[in-house]
GUPATI-609735 format. One record per residue: x negated, y, z negated of N, C-alpha, C, O in turn; residue number from 1; residue in three letters. Coordinates in steps of 0.001 Angstrom, whole numbers, plus 500000, padded with zeros to 6 digits. Layout:
<rs>
       nu       nv       nw      cau      cav      caw       cu       cv       cw       ou       ov       ow    nr   rest
        X        Y        Z        X        Y        Z        X        Y        Z        X        Y        Z   NUM    ALA
...
</rs>
This chain:
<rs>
       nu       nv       nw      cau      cav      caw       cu       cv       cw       ou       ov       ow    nr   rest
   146730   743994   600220   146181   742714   599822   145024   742381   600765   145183   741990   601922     1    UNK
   143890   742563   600188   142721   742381   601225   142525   740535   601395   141912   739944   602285     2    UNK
   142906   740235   600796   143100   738357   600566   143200   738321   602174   142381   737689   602842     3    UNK
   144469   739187   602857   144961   738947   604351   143439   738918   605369   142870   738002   605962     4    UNK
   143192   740152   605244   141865   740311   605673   140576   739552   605554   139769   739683   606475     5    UNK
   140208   738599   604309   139160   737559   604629   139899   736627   605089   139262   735683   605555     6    UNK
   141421   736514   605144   141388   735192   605588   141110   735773   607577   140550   735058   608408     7    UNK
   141375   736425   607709   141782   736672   609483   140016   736573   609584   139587   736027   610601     8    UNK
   139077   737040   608648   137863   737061   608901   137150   735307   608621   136147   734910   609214     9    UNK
   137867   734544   607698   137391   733376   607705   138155   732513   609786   137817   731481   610366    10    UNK
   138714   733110   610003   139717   732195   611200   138625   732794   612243   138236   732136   613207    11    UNK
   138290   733759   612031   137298   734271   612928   135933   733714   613409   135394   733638   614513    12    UNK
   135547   733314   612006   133883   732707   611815   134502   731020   612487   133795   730307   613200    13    UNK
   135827   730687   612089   135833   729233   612467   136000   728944   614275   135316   728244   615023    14    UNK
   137221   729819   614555   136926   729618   615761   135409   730218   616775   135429   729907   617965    15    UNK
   134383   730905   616342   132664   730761   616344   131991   729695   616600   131162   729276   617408    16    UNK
   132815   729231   615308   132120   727830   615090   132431   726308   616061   131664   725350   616169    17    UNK
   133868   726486   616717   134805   726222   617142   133840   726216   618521   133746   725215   619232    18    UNK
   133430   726952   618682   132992   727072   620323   131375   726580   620366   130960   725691   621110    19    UNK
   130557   727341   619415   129604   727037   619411   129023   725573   619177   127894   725219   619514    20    UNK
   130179   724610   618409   129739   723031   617906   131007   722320   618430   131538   721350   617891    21    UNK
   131340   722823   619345   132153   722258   620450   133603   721433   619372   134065   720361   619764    22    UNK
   133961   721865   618526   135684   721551   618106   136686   721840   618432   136645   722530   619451    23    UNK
   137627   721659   618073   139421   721861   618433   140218   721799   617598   141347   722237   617821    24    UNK
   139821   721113   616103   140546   721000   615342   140153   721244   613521   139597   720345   612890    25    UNK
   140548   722580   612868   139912   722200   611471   140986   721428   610835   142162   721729   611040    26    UNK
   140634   720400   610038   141182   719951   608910   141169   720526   607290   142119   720649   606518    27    UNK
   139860   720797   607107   139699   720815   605614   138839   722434   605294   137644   722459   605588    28    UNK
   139149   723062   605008   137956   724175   604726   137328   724109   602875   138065   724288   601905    29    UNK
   136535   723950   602839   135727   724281   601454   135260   725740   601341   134408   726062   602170    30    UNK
   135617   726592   600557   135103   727860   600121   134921   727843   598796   135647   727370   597922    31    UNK
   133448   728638   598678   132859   728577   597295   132910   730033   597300   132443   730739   598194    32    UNK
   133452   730406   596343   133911   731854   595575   133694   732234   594078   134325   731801   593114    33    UNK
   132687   733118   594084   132310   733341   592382   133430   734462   591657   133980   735429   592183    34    UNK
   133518   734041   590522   134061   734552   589246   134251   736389   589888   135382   736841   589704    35    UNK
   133372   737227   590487   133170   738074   590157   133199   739000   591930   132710   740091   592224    36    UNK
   133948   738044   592768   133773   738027   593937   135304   739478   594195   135197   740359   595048    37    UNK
   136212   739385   593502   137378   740233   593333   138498   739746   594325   139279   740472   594940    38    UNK
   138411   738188   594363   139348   737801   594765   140437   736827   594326   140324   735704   593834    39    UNK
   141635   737619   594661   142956   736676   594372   143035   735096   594680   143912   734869   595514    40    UNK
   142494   734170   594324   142935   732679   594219   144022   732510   595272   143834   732281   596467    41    UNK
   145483   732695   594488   146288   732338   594744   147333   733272   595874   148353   732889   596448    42    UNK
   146830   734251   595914   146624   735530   597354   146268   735206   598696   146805   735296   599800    43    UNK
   144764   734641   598053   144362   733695   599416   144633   733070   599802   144477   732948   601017    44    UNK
   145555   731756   598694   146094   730413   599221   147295   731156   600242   147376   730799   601417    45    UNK
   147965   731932   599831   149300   732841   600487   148888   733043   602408   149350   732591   603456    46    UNK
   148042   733757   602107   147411   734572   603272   146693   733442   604394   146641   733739   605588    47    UNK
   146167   732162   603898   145592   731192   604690   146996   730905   605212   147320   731134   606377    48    UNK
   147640   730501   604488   149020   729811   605294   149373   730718   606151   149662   730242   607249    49    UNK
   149452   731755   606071   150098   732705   606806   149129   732859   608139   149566   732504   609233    50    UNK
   148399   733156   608064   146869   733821   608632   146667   732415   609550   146265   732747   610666    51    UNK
   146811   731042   609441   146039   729868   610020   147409   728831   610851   147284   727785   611487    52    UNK
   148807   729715   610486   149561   729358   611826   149215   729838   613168   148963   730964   613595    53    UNK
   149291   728255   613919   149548   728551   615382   147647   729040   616077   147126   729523   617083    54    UNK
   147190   728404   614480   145552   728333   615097   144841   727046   615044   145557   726074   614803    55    UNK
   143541   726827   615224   142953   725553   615023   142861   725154   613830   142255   724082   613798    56    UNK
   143327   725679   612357   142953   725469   611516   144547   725608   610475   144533   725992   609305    57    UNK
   146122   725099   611422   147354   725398   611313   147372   723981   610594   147003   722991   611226    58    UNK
   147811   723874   609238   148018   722863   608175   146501   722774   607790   146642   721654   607299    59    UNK
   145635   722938   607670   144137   722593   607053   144453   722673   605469   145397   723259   604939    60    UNK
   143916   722288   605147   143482   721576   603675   142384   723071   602810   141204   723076   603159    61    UNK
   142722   723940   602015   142057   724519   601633   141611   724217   599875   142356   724010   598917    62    UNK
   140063   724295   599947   139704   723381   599018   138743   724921   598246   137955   725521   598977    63    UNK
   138916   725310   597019   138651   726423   596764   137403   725892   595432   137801   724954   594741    64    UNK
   136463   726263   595204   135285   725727   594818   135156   726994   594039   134740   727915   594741    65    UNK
   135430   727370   592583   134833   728511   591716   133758   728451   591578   133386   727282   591478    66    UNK
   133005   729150   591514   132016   729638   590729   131324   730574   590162   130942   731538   590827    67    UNK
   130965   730420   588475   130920   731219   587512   129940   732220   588259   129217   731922   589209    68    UNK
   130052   733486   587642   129422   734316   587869   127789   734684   587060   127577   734465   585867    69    UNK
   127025   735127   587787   125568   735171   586584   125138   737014   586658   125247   737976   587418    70    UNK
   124608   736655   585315   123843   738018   585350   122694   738365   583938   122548   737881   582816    71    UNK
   122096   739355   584649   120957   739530   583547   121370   740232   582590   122223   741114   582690    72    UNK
   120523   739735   581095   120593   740278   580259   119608   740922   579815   118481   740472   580021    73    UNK
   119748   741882   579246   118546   742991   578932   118313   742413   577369   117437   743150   576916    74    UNK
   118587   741699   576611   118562   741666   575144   117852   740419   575203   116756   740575   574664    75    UNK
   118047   738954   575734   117266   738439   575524   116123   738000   577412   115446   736979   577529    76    UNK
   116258   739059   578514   115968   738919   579208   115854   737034   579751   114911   736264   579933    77    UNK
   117357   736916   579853   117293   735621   581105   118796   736412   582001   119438   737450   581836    78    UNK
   118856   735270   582956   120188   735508   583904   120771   734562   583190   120199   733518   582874    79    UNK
   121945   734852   582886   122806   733294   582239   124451   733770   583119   124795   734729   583811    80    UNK
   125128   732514   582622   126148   732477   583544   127574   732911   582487   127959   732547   581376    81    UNK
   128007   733768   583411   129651   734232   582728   130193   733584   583268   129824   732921   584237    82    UNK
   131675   733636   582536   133298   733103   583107   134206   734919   583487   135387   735053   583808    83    UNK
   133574   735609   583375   134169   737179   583108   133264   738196   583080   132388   738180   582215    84    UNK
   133355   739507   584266   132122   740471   583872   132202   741167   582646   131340   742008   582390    85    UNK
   133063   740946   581901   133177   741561   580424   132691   740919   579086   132976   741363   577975    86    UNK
   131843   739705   579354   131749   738146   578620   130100   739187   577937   129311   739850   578610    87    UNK
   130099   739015   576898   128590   738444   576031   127852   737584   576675   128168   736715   577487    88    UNK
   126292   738066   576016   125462   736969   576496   125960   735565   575990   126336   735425   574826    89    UNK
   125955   734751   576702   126027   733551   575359   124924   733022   574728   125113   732296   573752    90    UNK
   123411   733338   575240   122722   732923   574484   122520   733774   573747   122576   733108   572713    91    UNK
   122179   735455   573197   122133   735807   572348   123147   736595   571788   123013   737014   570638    92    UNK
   124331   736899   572574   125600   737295   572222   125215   738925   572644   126043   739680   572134    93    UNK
   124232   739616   573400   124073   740973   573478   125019   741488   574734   125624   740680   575438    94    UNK
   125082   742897   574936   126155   742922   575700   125653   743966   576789   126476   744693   577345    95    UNK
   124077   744048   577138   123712   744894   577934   123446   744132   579088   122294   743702   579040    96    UNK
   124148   743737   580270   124048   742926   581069   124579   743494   582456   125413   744397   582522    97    UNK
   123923   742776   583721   124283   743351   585071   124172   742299   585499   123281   741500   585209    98    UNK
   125669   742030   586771   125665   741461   586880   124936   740951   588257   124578   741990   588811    99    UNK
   124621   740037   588918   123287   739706   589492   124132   738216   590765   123508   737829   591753   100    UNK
   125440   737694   590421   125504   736619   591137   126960   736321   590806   127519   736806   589822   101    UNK
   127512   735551   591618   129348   735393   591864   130156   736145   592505   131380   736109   592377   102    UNK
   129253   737222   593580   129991   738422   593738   130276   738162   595175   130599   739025   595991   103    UNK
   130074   736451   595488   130364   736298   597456   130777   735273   597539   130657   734390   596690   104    UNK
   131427   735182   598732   132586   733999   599059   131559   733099   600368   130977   733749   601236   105    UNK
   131501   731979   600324   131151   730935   601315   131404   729672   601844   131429   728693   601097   106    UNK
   131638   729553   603312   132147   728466   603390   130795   727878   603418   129671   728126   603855   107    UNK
   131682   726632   602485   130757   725472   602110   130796   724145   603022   129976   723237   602889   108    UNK
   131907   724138   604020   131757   722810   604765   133006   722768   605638   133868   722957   604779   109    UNK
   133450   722682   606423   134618   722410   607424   134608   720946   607832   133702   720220   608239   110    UNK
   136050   720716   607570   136054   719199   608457   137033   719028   609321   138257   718978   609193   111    UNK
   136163   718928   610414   136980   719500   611768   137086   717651   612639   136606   716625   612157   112    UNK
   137722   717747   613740   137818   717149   614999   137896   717469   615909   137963   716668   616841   113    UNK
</rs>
């Protein structure tokens, strides 16, 4: 379950952050994660709990922010946005497409003390 592994890598970047903007305490983490990123949701929720005992960030609030994935289409040449890398264009319904965006996870905001 690589879920384990971003989370030990998200605890990593926080305590960074932790030192560098002088905190002690996270409360809330926001992560924005696209459609197409290949990660377990509810894996991660698992693995934070596990992963964020007995650290600065032990009970925090994880606030998980989807977002759809995009990609180009060769049929009517725009980027439009999927729910699935297997999805039709939706504007012209063609199905020659790459995908181009949703494929990374970011924290979007910490709310620390």
């Amino acid at each position: 379950m690589h879920e384990m592994a971003v989370c030990e890598s998200l605890l990593s970047a926080m305590e960074e952050a932790a030192k560098a903007q002088n905190f002690s305490r996270v409360t809330r983490v926001r992560l924005a994660i696209g459609r197409f990123a290949g990660i377990e949701i509810e894996a991660l929720r698992f693995g934070f709990d596990v992963v964020m005992r007995g650290s600065l960030a032990e009970g925090a609030e994880l606030v998980v922010l989807e977002e759809d994935g995009t990609a180009w289409c060769f049929d009517c040449c725009e980027t439009v946005a999927l729910s699935h890398r297997l999805a039709s264009c939706p504007k012209c319904g063609g199905e020659r497409l790459v995908p181009n965006g949703g494929t990374d996870m970011k924290i979007k905001d910490l709310e620390v003390m």
